[in-house]
C-alpha positions as CSV (number, residue, x, y, z in Angstrom):
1,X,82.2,53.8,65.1
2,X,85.7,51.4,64.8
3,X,86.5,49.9,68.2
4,X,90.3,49.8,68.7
5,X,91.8,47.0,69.8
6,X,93.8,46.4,73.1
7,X,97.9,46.8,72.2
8,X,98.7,43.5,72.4
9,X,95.8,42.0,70.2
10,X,96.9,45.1,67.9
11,X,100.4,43.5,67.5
12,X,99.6,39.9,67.4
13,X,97.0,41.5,64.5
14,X,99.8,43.1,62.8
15,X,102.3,39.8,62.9
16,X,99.5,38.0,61.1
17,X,98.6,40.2,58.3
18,X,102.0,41.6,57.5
19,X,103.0,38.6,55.1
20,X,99.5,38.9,53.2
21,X,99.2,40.2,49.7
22,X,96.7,41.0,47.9
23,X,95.3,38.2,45.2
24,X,96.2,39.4,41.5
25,X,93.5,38.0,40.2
26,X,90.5,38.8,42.5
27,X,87.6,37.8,40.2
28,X,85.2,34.8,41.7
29,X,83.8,31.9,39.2
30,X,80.5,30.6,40.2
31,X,80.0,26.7,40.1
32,X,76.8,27.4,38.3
33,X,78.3,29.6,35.3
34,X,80.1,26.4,33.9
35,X,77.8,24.2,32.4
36,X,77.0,20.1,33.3
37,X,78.4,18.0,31.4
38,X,76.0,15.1,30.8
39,X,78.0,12.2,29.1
40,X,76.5,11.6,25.4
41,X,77.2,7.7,25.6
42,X,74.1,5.7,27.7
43,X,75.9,3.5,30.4
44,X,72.8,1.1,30.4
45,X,70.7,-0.2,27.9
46,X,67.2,1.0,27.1
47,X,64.9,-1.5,28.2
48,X,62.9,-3.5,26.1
49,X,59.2,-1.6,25.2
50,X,56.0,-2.9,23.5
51,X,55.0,-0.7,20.5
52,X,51.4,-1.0,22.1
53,X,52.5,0.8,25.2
54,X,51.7,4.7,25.3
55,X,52.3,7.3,28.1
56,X,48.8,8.8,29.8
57,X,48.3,12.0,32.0
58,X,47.5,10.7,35.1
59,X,44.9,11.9,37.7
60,X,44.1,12.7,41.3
61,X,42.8,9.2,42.0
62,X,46.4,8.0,40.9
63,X,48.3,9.5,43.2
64,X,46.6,8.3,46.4
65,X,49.2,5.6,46.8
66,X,51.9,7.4,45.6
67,X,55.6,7.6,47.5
68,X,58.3,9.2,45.8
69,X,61.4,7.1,45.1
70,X,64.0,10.1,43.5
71,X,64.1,13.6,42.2
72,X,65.6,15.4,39.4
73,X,66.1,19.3,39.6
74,X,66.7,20.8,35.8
75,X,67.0,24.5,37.4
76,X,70.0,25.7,35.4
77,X,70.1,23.2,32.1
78,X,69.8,24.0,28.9
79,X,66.7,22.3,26.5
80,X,69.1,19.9,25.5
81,X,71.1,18.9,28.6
82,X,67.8,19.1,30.5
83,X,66.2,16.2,27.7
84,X,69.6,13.7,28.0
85,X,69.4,14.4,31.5
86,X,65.9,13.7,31.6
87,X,66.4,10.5,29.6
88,X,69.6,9.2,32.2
89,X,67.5,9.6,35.3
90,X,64.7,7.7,34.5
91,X,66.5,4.8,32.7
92,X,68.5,4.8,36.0
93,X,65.1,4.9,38.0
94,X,64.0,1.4,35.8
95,X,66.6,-0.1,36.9
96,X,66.4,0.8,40.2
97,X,63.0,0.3,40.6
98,X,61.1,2.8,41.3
99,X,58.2,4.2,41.0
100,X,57.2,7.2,41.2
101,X,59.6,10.3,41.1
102,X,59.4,14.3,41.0
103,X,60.6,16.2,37.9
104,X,61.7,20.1,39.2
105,X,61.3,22.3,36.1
106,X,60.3,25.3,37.4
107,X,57.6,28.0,36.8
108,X,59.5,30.6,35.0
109,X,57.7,34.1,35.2
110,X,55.0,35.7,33.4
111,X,57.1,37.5,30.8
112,X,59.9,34.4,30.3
113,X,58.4,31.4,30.8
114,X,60.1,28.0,31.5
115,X,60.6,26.4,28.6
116,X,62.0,22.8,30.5
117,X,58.2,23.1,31.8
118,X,57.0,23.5,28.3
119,X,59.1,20.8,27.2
120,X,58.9,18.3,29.6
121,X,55.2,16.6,28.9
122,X,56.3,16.5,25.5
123,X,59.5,14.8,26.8
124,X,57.9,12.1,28.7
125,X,55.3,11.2,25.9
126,X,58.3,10.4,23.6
127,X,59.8,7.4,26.7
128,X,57.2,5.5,26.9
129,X,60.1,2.7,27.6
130,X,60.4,4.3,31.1
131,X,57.0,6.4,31.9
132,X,53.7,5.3,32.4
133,X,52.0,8.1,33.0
134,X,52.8,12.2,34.6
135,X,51.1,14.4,35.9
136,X,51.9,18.1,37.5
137,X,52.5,18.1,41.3
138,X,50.5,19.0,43.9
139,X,50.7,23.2,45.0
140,X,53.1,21.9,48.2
141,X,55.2,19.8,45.9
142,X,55.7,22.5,43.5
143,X,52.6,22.7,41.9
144,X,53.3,23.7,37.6
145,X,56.8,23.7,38.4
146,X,56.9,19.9,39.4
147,X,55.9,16.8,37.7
148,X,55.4,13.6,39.4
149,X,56.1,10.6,36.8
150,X,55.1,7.1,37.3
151,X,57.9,4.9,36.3
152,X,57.2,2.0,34.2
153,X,58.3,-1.6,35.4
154,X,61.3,-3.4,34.3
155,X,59.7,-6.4,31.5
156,X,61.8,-9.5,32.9
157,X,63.2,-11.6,30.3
């Protein structure tokens, strides 16, 4: 049922839309179609790292004093975006100091599952000069989907 309007708010109606055309080209772009752009050139330099140093899975008794610093979400990137990506944030969380932070990969589904999730351990074991050790998150956090990654301390020179 269309309720008419009153004659008055019927003209006043017909003032305002009498100057409107139609748009010629009526197509919307999603922000998400166009792909990040994640700059190839490193704006800091990798920290120094001791060839002894290796990247462990960590464990529930490691997490008890855990408080997350920062977050990256890699819904949306491709394998290699997601890796360079990967590689910015935490050279950006050494220098800032952190110490723990939450890697969002998601789950993917039973038939196409995520490959950033398959990736990412293998990711993390290759920076040893920013991880100490990862492990997946806890079911609330976002359980296989998540990683929480313990971020290896600046060596002061």
């Amino acid at each position: 049922m269309v309720k008419k309007l009153p004659p008055e708010e019927q003209a006043l109606w017909d003032t305002f839309v009498k100057n409107i055309r139609p748009l010629k080209n009526d197509k919307v772009k999603s922000i998400l179609s166009s792909s990040v752009q994640v700059p190839e050139k490193p704006y800091l330099p990798v920290p120094e790292v001791r060839h002894t140093q290796k990247v462990q899975e960590l464990h529930a008794n490691d997490l008890r004093s855990m408080r997350l610093d920062g977050q990256l979400d890699l819904h949306g990137f491709t394998q290699s975006s997601g890796e360079i990506a990967l590689r910015e944030f935490l050279k950006n969380a050494v220098y800032k100091n952190w110490r723990w932070v939450r890697i969002i990969t998601g789950k993917g589904s039973p038939k196409n599952p995520s490959i950033l999730r398959e990736q990412t351990p293998k990711w993390l074991q290759s920076m040893p000069e920013f991880v100490t050790g990862y492990t997946y998150a806890r079911p609330d956090d976002g359980g296989s989907g998540a990683f929480y990654v313990k971020i290896r301390r600046k060596i002061k020179v």
